[in-house]
C-alpha positions in Angstrom: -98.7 -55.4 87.8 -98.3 -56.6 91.4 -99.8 -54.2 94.5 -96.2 -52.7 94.8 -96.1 -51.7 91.6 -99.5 -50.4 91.4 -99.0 -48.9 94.5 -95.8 -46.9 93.3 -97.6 -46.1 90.3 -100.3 -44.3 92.1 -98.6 -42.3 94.6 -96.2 -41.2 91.3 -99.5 -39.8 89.9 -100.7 -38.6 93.3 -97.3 -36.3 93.2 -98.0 -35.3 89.9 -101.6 -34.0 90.7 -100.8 -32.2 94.3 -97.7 -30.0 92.2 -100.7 -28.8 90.1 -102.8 -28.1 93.2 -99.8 -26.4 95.0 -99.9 -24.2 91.6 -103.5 -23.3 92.2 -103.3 -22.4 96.1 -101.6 -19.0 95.6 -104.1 -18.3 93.4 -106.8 -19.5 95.8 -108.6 -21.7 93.5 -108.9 -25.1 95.3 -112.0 -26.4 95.7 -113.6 -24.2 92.9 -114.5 -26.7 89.6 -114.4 -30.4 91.3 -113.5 -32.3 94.6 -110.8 -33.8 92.2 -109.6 -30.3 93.1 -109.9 -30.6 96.8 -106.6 -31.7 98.9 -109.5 -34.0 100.8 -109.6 -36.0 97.9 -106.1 -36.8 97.6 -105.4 -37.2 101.1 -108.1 -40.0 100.8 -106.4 -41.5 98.0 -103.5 -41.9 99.8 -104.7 -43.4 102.6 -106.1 -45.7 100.8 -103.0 -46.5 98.7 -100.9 -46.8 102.4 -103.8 -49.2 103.6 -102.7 -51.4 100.8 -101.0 -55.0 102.3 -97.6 -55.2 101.5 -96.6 -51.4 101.0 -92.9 -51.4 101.0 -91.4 -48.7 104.0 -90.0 -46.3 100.9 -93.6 -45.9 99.9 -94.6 -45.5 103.2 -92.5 -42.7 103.5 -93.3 -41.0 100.3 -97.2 -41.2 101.0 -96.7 -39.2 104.7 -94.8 -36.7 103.0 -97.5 -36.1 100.6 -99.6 -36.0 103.4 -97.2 -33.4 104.4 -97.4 -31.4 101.4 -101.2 -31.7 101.3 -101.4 -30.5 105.5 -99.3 -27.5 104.4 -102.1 -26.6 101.6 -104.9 -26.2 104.1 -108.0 -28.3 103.3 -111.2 -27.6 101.4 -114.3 -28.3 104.2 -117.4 -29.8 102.5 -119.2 -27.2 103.8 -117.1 -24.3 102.1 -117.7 -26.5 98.6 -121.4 -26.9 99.6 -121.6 -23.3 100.3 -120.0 -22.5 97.0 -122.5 -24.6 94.6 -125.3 -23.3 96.5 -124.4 -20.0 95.9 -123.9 -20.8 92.5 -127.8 -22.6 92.2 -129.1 -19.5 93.6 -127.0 -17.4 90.9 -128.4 -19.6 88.4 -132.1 -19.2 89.8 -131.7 -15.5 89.7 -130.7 -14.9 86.2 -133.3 -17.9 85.1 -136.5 -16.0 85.2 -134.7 -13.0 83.3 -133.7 -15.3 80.4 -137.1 -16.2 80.4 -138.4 -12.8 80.2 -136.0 -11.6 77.8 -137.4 -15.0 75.6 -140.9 -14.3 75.7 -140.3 -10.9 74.9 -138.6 -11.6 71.2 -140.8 -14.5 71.2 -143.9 -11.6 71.1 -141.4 -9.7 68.7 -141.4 -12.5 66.4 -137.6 -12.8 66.6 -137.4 -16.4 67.8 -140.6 -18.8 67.3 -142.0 -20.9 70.6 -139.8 -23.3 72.7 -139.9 -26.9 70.6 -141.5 -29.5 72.4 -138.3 -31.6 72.9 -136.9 -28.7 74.9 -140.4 -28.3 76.5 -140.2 -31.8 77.8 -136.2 -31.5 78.7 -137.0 -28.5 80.6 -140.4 -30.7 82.7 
């Protein structure tokens, strides 16, 4: 496969992927599970398909107006994904000494016997 082709062949799936994230923008769900999510991520991907030597005008022109497409989804800032896993870390903090809590407790009830020592040393 020569650099046209695999050039061709990676803006075709590029296309693919930004129809699913134009399906997910209503719906306000960019930049939720995975950068792979994020329109950043494909707009980098693109540029680095255009950078490619050799890239025939007609591909060119397709890549901008995925660019296009992509500028008229908005963008996903680092910062609002940064903000989003640390929100979820401190979620996750929150509910940890609870589960704790709620362990020891049948633990003392005799429900469920102490942590093993494999999940002891996973946990360390």
């Amino acid at each position: 496969m020569n650099s046209c082709d695999r050039a061709e062949h990676e803006l075709a799936h590029i296309r693919a992927m930004i129809l699913q994230l134009e399906h997910l923008v209503p719906r306000g769900d960019t930049c939720r599970a995975t950068a792979v999510t994020s329109p950043d991520y494909w707009r980098k991907r693109i540029h680095t398909v255009l950078a490619t030597a050799n890239v025939p005008p007609a591909l060119v022109q397709q890549g901008q107006a995925l660019l296009g497409r992509l500028d008229a989804m908005g963008t996903c800032s680092h910062v609002q994904h940064d903000q989003q896993q640390a929100s979820a870390k401190r979620d996750q903090a929150a509910a940890s000494p609870i589960f704790e809590r709620v362990g020891a407790e049948k633990q003392r009830a005799g429900v469920i016997g102490p942590p093993s020592r494999s999940n002891a040393n996973k946990a360390g």
